[in-house]
C-alpha positions in Angstrom: 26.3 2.1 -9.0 28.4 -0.9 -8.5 26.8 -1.7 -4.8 23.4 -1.1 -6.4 24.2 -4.0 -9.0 25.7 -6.0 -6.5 22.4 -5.8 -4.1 19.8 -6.5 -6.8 22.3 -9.4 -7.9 22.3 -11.1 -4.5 18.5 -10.5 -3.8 18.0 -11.8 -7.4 19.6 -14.9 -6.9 18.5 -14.9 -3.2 14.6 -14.8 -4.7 15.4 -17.4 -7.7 16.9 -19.8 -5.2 13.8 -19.3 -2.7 10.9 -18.5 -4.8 12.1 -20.1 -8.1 9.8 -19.1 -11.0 7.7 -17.4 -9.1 10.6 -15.7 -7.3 11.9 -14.1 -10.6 8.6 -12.9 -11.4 8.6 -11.1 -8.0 11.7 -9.6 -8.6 11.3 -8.1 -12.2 7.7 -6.9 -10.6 9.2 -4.5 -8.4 10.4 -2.6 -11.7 7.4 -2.8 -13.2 6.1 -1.1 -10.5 8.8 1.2 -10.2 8.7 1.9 -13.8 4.7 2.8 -13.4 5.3 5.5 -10.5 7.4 7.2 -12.4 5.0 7.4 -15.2 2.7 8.4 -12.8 4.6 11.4 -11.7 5.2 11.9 -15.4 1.7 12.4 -15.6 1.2 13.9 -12.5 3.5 17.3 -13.7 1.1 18.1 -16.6 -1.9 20.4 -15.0 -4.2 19.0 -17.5 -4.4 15.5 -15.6 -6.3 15.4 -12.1 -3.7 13.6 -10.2 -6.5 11.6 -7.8 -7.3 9.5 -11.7 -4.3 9.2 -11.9 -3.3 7.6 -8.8 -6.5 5.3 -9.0 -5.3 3.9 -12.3 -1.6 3.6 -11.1 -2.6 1.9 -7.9 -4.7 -0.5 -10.3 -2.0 -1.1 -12.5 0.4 -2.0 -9.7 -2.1 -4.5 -7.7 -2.6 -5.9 -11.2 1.1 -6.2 -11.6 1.6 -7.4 -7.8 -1.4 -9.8 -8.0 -1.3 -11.3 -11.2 2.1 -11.1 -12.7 3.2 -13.0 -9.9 0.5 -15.1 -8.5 -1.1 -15.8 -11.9 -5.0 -15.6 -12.1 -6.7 -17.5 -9.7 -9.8 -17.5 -7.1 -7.1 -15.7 -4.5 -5.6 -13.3 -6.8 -9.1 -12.4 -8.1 -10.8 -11.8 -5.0 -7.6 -9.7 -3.6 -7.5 -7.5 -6.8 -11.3 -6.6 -6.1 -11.1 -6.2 -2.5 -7.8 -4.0 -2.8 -9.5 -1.8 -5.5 -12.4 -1.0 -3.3 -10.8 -0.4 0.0 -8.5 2.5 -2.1 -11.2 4.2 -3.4 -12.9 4.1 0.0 -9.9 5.2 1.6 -8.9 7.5 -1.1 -12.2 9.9 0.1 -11.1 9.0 3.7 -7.4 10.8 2.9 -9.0 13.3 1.1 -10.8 15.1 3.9 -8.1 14.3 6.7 -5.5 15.8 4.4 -7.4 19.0 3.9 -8.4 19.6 7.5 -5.1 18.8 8.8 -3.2 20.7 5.9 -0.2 18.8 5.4 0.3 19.4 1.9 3.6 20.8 0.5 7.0 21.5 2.5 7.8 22.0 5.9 9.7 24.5 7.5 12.7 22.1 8.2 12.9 21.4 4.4 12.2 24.9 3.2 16.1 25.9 3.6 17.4 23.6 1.1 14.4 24.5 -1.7 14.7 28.4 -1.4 16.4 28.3 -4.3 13.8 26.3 -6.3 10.5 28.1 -7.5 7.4 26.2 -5.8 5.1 27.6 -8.7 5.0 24.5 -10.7 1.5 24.3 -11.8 0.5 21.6 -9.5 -2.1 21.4 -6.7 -0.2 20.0 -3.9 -3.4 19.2 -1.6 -3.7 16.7 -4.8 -0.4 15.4 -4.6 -0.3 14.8 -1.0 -3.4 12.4 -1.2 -1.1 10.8 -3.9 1.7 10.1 -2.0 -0.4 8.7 1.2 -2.5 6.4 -1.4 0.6 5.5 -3.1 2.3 4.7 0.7 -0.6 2.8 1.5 -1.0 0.6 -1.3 1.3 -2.0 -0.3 0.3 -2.8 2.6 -3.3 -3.1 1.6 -2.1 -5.5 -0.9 -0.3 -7.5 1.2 -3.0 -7.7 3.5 -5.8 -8.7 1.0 -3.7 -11.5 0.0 -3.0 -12.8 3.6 -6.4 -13.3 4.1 -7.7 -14.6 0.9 -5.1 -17.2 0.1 -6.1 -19.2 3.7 -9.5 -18.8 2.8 -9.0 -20.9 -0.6 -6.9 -23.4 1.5 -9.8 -23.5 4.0 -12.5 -24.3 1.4 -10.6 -26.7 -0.8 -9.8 -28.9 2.7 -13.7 -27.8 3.7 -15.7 -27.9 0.3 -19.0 -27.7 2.5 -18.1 -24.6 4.7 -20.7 -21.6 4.4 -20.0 -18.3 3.7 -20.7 -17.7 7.4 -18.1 -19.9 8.3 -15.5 -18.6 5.6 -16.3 -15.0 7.0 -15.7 -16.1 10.0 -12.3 -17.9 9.1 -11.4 -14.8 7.0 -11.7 -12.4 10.2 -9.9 -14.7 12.4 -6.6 -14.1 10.4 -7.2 -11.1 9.8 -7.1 -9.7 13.7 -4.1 -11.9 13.6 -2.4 -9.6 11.1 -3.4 -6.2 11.9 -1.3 -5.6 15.0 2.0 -6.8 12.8 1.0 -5.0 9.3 0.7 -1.3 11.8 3.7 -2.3 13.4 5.2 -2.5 10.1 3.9 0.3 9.2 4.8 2.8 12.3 8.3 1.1 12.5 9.1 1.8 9.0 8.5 5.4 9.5 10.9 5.6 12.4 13.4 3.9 11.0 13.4 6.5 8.0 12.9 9.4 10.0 15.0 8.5 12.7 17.5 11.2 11.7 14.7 14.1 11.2 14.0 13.0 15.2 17.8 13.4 16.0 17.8 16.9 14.3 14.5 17.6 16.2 16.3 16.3 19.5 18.9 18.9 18.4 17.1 21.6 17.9 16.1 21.0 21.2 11.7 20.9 20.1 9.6 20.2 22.3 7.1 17.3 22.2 4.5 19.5 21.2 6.1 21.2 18.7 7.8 18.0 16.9 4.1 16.3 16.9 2.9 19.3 15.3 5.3 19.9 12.9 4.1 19.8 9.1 6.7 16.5 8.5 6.0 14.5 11.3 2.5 15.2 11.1 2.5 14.3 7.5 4.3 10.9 8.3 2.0 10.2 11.0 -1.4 10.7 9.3 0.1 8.5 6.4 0.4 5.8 8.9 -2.6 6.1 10.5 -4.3 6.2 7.1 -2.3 3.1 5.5 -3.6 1.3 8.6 -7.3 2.2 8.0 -6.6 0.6 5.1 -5.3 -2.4 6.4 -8.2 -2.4 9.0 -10.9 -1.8 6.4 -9.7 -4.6 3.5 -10.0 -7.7 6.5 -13.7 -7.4 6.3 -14.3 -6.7 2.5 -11.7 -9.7 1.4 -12.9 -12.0 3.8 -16.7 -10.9 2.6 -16.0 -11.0 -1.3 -13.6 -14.3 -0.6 -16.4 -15.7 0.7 -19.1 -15.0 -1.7 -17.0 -15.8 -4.5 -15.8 -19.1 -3.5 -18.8 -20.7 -2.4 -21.0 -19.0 -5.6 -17.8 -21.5 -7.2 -18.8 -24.2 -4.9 -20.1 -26.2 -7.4 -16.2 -26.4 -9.4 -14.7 -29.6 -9.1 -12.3 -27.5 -8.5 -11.4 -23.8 -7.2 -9.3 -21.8 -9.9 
C-alpha cells in the first residue's frame, strides 16, 4: 500500500509540475474512470442488464471524462467525442461477430486449474462479457487517436482560415498514417509485455507454435489487438471527415471554440 501511495505521489506531482492545471485534471481522471469500470462491472453481474448497453454507456461516460474533463469543451474535444462514439459502435458489431466465430469467451485451459474451485454458473453470458472486455481494451487507444488527429486539424485551420474541407481531409489523413504504425505497436507491445510470463510457461510446457497461437488466451489477446487496431484504423477517416465538416461549417467564427 505504501509503494502504491508513493507512485501515484511522484506521478502526481510529476503531472502538476508538467501539465499544471491541466495535469491535475488528468490525473484525478484516471479514477474517474477507474471508478466508472467498476460500476460497470457492478452492473454487469446483475442478469437483468445487457452488458453490450452497458459498455456503450461506460465507454461514453469515459471519453466524456477523458475528453472533456480534461481538455474542456472545444471544437477538438467535440469532434473527438463524436468521432470516438461512432467508431465503438461500429466496431462494437465488428467484435461481436469475430468473438462468436472464433469463440474466445470464458477461461482457458491454462487458467482453469486455479478456478476449479470457484462455480462458473454466475448468471452471466460470457460471449457478452468478452465483447466488453475487448471494447473496454480498445477504447483508449481509439481516444487517443481521435484526439491526435483532430487537435492538428484545429491548429491547421486557425493558421489556414481559408482551407477546404478537401484540404482538411486531406491534412487529417496525413497524420493519421503517421500514427497508426506507432498506436499498433503500442498496442501488440503492451500485450507482450503482460503476457510475457504466460509465453515463458508456454515455452515450458514445451507448446508448439501451433498450439500456443491457438490457445483460448493467446488467441483472446490477439484478436483484442487486432480489434483495438481496427479501431484505431477506422476513427483516422471519420475524425478527419467530421473535423472537417465541423470546422469549416464554423468557418465563419472569428474564432474556433
Amino acid at each position: 500500500m505504501n509503494v502504491l501511495v508513493l507512485l501515484a505521489g511522484i506521478l502526481f506531482i510529476l503531472m502538476i509540475s508538467i501539465g499544471g492545471k491541466k495535469g491535475a485534471r488528468s490525473f484525478f481522471a484516471l479514477f474517474f474512470n477507474f471508478g466508472v469500470l467498476l460500476f460497470a462491472i457492478f452492473f454487469m453481474k446483475n442478469p437483468h442488464n445487457d452488458p453490450y448497453i452497458v459498455t456503450l454507456i461506460a465507454c461514453t461516460v469515459i471519453s466524456y471524462i477523458t475528453l472533456f474533463f480534461i481538455n474542456e469543451v472545444n471544437s477538438t474535444t467535440k469532434t473527438a467525442f463524436v468521432s470516438t462514439i461512432i467508431t465503438i459502435v461500429i466496431v462494437l458489431f465488428f467484435i461481436v461477430v469475430v468473438t462468436e466465430r472464433a469463440m474466445i469467451q470464458g477461461f482457458g485451459e491454462e487458467e482453469i486449474e486455479e478456478l476449479s474451485i470457484f462455480s462458473l454458473y454466475i448468471g452471466v453470458d460470457f460471449l457478452k462479457v468478452g465483447v466488453s472486455v475487448i471494447i473496454m481494451s480498445t477504447i483508449g487507444a481509439i481516444i487517443d487517436t481521435a484526439m491526435a488527429i483532430s487537435s492538428p486539424m484545429r491548429e491547421m485551420f486557425l493558421h489556414h482560415p481559408s482551407s477546404t474541407r478537401k484540404d482538411l481531409f486531406k491534412f487529417g489523413m496525413s497524420i493519421g498514417r503517421d500514427i497508426l504504425g506507432t498506436s499498433t505497436n503500442t498496442l501488440f507491445f503492451a500485450f507482450f509485455g503482460g503476457y510475457l510470463a504466460l509465453l515463458i510457461w508456454f515455452k515450458d510446457l514445451a507448446y508448439s507454435v501451433g498450439e500456443i497461437v491457438n490457445s483460448k488466451i493467446f488467441s483472446a489477446e490477439m484478436i483484442t489487438i487486432f480489434c483495438a487496431g481496427t479501431g484505431v484504423a477506422l476513427v483516422i477517416p471519420i475524425t478527419a471527415l467530421i473535423t472537417a465538416y465541423y470546422l469549416v461549417k464554423k468557418r465563419g467564427k472569428v474564432k474556433v471554440v
